[in-house]
C-alpha distance (Angstrom), angle and dihedral (degrees) to the residues before:
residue distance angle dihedral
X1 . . .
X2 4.18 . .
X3 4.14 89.1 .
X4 3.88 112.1 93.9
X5 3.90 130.8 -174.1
X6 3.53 119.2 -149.1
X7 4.13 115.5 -178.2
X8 3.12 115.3 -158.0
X9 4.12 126.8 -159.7
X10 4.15 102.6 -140.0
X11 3.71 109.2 136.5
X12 4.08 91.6 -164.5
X13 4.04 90.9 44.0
X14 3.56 85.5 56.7
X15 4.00 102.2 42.0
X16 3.78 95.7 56.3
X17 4.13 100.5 35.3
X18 3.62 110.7 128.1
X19 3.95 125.2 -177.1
X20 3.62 115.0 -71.0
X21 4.07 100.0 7.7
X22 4.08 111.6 120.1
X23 3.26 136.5 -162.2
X24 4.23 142.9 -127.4
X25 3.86 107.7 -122.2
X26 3.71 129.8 -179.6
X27 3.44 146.7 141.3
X28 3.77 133.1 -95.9
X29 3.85 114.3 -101.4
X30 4.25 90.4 -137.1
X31 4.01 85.6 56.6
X32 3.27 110.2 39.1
X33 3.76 117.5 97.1
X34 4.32 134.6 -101.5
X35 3.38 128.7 -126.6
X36 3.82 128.0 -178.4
X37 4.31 76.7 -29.2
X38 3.35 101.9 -53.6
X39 3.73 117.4 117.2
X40 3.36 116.8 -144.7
X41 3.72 105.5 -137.4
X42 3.50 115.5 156.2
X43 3.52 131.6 -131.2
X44 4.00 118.4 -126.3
X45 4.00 111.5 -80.6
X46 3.52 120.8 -158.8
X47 4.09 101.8 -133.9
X48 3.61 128.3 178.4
X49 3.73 121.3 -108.6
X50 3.90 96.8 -125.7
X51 3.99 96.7 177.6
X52 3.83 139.3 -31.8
X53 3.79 152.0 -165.2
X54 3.25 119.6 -118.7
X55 3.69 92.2 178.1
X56 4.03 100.5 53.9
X57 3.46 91.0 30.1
X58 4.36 93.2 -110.9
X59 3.82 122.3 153.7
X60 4.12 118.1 -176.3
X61 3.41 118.8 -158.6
X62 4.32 122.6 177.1
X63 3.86 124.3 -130.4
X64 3.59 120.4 -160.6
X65 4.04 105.5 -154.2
X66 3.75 99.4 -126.1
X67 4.36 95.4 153.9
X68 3.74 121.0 -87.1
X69 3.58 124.2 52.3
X70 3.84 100.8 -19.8
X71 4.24 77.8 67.8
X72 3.72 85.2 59.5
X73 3.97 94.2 58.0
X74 4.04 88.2 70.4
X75 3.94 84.7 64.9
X76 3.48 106.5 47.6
X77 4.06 108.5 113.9
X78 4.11 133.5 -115.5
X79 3.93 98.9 -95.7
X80 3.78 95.5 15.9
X81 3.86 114.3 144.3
X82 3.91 116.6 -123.2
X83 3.74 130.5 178.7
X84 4.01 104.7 -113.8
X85 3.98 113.2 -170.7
X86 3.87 122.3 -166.9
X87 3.09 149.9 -35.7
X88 3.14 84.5 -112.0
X89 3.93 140.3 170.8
X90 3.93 125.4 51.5
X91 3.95 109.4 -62.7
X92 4.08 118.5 -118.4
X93 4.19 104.5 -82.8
X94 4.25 89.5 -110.4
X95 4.04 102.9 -156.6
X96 3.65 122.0 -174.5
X97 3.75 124.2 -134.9
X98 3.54 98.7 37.4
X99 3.94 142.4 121.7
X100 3.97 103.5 -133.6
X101 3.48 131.9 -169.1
X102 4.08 118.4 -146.2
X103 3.92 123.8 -165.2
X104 3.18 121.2 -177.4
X105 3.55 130.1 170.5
X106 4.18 125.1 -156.1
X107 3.98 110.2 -58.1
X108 4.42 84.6 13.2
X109 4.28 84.1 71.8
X110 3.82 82.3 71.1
X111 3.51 98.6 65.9
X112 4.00 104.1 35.9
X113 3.60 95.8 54.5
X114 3.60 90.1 71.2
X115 4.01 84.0 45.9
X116 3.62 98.7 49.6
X117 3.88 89.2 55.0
X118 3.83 89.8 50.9
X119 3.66 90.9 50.1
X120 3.76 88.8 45.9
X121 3.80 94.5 50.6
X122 3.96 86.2 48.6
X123 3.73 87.5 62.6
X124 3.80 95.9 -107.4
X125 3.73 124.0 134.7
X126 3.81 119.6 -121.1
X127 3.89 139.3 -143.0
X128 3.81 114.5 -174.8
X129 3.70 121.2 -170.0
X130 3.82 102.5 -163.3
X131 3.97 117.8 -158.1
X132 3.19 136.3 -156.1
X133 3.75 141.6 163.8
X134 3.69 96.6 -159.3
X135 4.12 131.0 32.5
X136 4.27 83.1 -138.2
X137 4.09 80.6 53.0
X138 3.75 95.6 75.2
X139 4.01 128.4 99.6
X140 3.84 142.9 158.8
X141 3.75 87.2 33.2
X142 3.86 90.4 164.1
X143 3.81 96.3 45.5
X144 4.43 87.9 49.2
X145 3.89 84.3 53.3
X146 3.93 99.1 46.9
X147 4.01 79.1 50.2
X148 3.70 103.1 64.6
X149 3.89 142.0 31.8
X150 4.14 90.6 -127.2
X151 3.80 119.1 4.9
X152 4.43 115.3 -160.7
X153 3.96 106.8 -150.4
X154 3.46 108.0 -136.3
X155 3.86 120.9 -163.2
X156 3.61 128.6 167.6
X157 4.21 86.2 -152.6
X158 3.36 125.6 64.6
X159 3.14 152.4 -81.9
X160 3.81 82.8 31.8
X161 3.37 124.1 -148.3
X162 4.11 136.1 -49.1
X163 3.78 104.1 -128.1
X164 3.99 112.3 -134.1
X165 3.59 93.8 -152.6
X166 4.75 122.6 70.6
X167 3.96 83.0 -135.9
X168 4.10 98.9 45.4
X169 3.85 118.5 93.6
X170 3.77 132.5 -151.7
X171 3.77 128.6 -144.4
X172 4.03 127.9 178.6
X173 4.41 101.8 -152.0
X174 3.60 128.6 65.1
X175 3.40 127.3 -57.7
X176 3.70 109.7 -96.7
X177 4.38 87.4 49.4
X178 4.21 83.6 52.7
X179 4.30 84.6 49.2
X180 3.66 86.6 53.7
X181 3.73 98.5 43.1
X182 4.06 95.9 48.5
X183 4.36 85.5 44.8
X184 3.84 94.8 51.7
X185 3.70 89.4 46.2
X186 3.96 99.9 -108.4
X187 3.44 106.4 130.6
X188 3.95 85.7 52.3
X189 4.28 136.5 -104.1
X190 3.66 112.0 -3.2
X191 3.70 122.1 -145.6
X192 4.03 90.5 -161.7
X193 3.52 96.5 43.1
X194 4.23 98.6 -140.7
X195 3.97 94.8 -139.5
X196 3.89 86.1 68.2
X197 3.71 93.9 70.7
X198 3.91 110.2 143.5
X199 3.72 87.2 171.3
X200 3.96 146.6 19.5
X201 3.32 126.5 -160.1
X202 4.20 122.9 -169.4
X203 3.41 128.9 -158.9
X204 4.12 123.6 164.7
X205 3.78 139.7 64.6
X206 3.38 123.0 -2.9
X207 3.65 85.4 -112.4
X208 3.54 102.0 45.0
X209 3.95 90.2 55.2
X210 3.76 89.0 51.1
X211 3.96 84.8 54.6
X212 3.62 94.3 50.7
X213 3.52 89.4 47.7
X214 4.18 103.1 52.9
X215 3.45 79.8 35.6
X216 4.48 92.3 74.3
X217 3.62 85.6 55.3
X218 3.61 101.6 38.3
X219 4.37 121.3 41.0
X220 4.31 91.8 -17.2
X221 3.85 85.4 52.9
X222 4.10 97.0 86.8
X223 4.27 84.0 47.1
X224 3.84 98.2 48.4
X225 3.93 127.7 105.6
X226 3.98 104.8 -124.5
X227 4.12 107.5 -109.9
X228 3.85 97.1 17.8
X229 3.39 125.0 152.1
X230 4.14 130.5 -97.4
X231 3.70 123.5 -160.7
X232 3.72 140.0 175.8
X233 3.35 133.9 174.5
X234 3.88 103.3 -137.5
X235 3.76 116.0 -141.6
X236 3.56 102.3 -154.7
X237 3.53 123.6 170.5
X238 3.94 110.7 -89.7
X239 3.77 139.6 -167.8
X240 3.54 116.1 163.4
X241 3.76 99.4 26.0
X242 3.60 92.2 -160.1
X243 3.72 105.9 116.1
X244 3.73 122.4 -97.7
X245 3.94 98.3 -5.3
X246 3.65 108.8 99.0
X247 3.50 109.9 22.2
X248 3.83 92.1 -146.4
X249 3.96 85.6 128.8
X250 3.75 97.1 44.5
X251 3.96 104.0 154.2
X252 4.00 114.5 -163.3
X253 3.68 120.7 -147.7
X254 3.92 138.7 -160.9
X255 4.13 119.2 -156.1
X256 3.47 96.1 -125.4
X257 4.46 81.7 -142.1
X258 3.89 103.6 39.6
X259 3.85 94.8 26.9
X260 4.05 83.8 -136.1
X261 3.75 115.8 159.3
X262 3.56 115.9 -127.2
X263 4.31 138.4 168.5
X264 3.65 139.2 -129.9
X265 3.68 128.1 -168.6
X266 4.30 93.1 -136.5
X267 4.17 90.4 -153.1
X268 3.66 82.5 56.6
X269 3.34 97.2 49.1
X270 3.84 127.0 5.9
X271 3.60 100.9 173.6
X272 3.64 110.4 79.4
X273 4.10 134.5 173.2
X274 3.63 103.4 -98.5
X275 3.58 104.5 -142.9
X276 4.24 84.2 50.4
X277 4.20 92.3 60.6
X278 3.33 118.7 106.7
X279 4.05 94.3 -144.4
X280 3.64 93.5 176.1
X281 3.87 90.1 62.9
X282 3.61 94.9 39.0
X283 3.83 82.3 55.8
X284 3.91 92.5 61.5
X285 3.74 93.8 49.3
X286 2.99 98.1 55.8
X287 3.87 95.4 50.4
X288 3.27 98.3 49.7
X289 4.09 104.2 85.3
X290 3.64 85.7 39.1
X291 3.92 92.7 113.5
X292 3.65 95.6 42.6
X293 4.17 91.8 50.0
X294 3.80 86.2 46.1
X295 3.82 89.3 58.6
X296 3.46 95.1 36.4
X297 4.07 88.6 58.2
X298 3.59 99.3 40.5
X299 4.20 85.2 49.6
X300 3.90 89.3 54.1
X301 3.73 89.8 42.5
């Protein structure tokens, strides 16, 4: 019920989407409607591309209804025009060959669906952890499943989830406890065996990426393939989404060897070595508009 779907018609959006690239959406200040005279423009939201047609011209992108403007995307109109930037963003590194690992938490589904296919076409097998908080919080469910060779439904809520597929598992717990479950062989046979993982790829919360990540090193670590790779796609907080300009989605990270400091423009680059992410300061900046969003929502309320 918080998960919105705005397609948009932009032939040139569409032509040069690749998986995991997003877009800046909003609404033009002349259009957009009054109330008790406020006008309720928008400000640019950075949404994921989940798929597109190239053929009609279609991009989808997903809104998670958080208060503020992404609220304001379950009014635009049938027909209405919108300013659409990108694609924009560095695409998801697709390899073939490989046995890959997506996590994706909530609103994060959205974007790896489109991945997982890639990967698949690429002639990689995929695992896909899908979590949820809620049962009511899950979408797409077809699109998640023509993603991956076996997908485990995570839920935090029970009574979890029926899989629709004989080689799909179910778990009720958080993600990283369902991880450990389907690696130790709990949740029965596994078709792609989870200690073959060339590659893992995170997409949620800020906190549930940090999880994931302590997690390799910590109760995953007897289950992981020595030198594999660990992704996240960083969700910063972002203004200009125009790569390197305003430094709104400045991401700080730590060499986990040298201890050296180093920075990442996020709209630049979303996908980011896990064990190089500083979550704790990704944590802060993403708190710190929190008041003025709360305002902002209970003002369009």
């Amino acid at each position: 019920p918080t998960i919105v779907e705005v397609v948009v018609r932009a032939p040139a959006a569409a032509r040069h989407f690749r998986p995991g690239q997003f877009y800046r959406l909003q609404n033009y200040e002349s259009l957009a409607a009054k109330a008790d005279g406020t006008r309720l423009a928008m400000e640019g939201l950075a949404l994921t591309g989940a798929w597109v047609d190239r053929e009609r011209g279609l991009v989808s992108t997903i809104v998670l209804e958080m208060g503020g403007s992404s609220d304001l995307c379950a009014n635009l109109k049938p027909g209405e025009p919108v300013v659409l930037m990108g694609p924009t963003g560095a695409p998801t590194e697709i390899e073939p060959g490989e046995t890959v690992v997506l996590v994706g938490g909530g609103l994060g589904n959205a974007v790896l669906f489109s991945i997982g296919a890639a990967f698949r076409a690429a002639g990689s097998k995929v695992l896909y952890f899908a979590g949820y908080k809620k049962m009511i919080d899950r979408y797409k469910v077809e699109d998640i499943e023509a993603a991956a060779d076996v997908v485990v439904w995570c839920c935090d809520e029970g009574p979890g989830f029926a899989p629709g597929r004989p080689q799909d598992r179910t778990y009720v717990g958080n993600i990283v406890q369902a991880m450990r479950a389907y690696a130790s062989g709990g949740l029965g046979e596994a078709r792609v065996p989870f200690p073959g993982a060339d590659r893992i790829v995170a997409i949620g919360s800020d906190r549930m990426m940090a999880a994931v990540a302590a997690a390799r090193h910590g109760v995953l670590a007897p289950y992981m393939k020595v030198g594999h790779t660990a992704i996240g796609s960083i969700n910063s907080p972002m203004q200009c989404m125009m790569k390197e300009i305003c430094a709104q989605c400045l991401q700080p990270h730590k060499d986990p060897v040298t201890g050296r400091t180093s920075y990442v423009f996020s709209c630049f680059n979303q996908d980011q070595p896990l064990d190089h992410v500083d979550f704790g300061a990704l944590d802060q900046r993403l708190r710190q508009n929190s008041v003025q969003e709360k305002l902002t929502a209970q003002w369009i309320a």
